[in-house]
C-alpha atoms as one frame of an Amber mdcrd trajectory, in Angstrom:
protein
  74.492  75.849 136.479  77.300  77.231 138.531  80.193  79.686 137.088  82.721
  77.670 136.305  87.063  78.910 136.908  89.327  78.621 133.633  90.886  75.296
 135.745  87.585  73.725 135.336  86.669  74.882 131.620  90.089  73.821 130.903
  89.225  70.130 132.115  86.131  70.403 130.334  87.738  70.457 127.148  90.843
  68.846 127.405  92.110  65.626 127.840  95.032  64.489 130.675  96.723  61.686
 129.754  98.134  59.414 132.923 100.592  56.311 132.077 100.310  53.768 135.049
 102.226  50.863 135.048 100.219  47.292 134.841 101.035  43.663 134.823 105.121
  44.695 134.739 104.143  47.302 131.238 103.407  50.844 131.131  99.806  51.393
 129.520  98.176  54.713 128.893  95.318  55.941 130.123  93.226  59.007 128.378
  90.892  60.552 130.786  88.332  63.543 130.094  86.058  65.585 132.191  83.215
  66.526 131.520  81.231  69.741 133.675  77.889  68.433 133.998  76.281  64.693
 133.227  75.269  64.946 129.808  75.333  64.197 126.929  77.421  61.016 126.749
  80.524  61.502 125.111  80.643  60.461 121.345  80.187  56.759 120.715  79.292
  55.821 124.131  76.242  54.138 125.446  74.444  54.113 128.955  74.896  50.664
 130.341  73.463  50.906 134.182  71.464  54.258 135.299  70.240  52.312 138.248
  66.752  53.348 137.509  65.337  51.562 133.843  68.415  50.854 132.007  70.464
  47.747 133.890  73.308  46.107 132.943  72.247  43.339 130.256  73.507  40.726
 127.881  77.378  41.348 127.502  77.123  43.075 130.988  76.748  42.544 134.619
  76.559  44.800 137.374  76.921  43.515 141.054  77.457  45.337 144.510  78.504
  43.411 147.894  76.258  44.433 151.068  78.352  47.632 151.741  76.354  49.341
 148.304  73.521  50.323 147.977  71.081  52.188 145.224  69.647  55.121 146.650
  67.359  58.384 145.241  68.694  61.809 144.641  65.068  63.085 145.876  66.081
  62.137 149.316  69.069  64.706 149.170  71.929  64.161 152.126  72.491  61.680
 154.775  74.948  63.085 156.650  77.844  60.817 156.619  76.405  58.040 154.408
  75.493  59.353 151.339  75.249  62.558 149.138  73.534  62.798 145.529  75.623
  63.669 142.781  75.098  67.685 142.201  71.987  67.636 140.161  70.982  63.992
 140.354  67.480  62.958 141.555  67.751  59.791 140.142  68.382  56.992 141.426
  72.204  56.634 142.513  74.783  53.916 143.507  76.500  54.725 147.222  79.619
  52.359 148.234  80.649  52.964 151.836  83.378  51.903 154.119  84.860  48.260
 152.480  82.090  48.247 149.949  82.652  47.378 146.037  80.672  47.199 143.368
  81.535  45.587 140.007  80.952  46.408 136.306  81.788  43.459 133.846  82.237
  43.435 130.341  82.465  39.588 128.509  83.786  41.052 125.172  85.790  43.808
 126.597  85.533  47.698 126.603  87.341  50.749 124.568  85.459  53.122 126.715
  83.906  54.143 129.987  82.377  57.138 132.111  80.295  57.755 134.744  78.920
  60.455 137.166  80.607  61.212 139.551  79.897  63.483 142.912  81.478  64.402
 146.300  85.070  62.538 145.430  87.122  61.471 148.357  90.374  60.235 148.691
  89.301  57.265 149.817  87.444  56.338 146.865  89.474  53.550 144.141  88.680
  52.822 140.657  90.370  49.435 139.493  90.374  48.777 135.787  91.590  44.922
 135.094  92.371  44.118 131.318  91.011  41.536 128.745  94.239  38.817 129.673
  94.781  40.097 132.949  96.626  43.382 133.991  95.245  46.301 136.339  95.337
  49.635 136.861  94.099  51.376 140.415  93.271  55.139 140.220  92.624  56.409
 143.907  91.152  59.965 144.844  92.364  62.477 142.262  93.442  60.229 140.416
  90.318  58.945 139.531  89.042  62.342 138.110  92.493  64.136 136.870  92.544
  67.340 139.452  96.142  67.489 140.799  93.802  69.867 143.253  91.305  67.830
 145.005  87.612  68.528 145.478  87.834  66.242 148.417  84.223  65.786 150.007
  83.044  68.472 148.120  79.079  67.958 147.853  78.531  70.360 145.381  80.808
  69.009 142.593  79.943  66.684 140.007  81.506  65.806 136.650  81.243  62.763
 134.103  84.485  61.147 133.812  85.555  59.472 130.494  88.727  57.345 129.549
  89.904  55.999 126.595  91.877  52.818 127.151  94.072  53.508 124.057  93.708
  50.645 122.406  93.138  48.123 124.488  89.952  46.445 125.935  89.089  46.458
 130.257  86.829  43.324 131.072  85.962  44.307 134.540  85.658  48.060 136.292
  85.327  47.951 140.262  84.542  50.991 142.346  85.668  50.566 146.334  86.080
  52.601 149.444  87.598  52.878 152.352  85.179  55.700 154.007  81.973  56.682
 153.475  81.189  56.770 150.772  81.748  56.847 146.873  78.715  57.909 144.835
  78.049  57.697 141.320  75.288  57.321 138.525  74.809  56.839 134.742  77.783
  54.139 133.741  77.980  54.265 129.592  80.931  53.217 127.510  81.815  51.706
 124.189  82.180  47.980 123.865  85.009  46.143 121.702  83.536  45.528 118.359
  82.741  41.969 116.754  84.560  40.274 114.912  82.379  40.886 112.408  82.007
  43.951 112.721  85.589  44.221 112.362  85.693  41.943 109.402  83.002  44.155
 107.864  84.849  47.730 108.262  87.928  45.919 107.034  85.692  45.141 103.848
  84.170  48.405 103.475  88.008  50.143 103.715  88.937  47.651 101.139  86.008
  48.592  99.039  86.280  52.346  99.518  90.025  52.398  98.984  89.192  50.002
  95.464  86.888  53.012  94.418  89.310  55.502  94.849  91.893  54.005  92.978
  89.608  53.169  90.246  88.332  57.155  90.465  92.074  58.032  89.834  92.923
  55.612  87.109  90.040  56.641  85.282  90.905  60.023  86.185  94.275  59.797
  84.689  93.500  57.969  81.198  90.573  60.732  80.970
């Protein structure tokens, strides 16, 4: 593991908040970074790794003919592709005009994924249940208001909270080679009955308390 500066241990354990406007509102954006690839933040789940876990029933995952999955065992290839720090697993690369495409049916509260080597060239574009988008390009994307431009040897999970509301699609796009990135996770919108039945068990809960305190007070 490398020594990390108080700038990065900061970002480790903080949050940056970013409000970017979309579809004529202002909506916020929570993002958090994370120093190394694991474990997945709090309530998430992995939804592609590229290697056994693949995007499945609520989710797709497709990449035009400028992506391409690659291993981390095969290191660098100069000016095409570098593995996250760490990673020798299999990877996603998107170079020049490529884009690749995470999609969500019911919607999603939360994402992250790995990512290495940033680039300014690199665009994440997150497009709202009902239509609505929000573009993060280069630092943007991972919070520094320093870059780590090209830098090979840095790698951090990246995590945002949509604040309340739900993204239905996630594209990742470049103008340059290249954007890499593993290990995609997040936290889907619950059902509605799931919903119904937390709604339920508050109602429940909050019938036992105040039938604790009445009996509490008549005691």
């Amino acid at each position: 593991m490398r020594n990390r500066n108080p700038l990065r241990a900061l970002f480790a354990t903080a949050a940056a908040t970013a409000v970017l406007a979309a579809a004529g509102s202002a909506s916020a954006l929570t993002m958090t970074i994370y120093n190394t690839d694991g474990p997945l933040p709090a309530g998430q789940t992995m939804i592609e790794d590229f290697d056994s876990i693949h995007a499945s029933g609520d989710f797709t995952f497709t990449g035009d003919s400028n992506t391409f999955v690659r291993s981390g065992l095969l290191g660098l290839d100069p000016n095409v592709s570098a593995p996250p720090p760490g990673d020798t697993t299999n990877y996603l690369t998107v170079v020049t005009n490529g884009t690749a495409t995470l999609t969500s049916a019911k919607g999603l509260n939360q994402f992250s994924f790995y990512l290495g080597s940033p680039d300014t060239f690199n665009f994440v574009t997150f497009t709202k249940m009902g239509g609505g988008t929000i573009t993060l390009q280069g630092a943007e994307i991972w919070g520094a208001a320093t870059g780590d431009n090209g830098n090979q040897g840095w790698g951090r999970r990246v995590s945002y909270n949509f604040d309340g509301e739900a993204v239905s699609k996630i594209e990742f796009s470049s103008t340059g080679n290249s954007f890499e990135f593993d290990s995609l996770a997040g936290t889907a919108v619950p059902e509605p009955a799931t919903w119904a039945m937390m709604i339920m068990g508050f109602g429940t809960a909050g019938s036992m308390l105040r039938r604790r305190r009445t009996a509490s007070t008549f005691a």
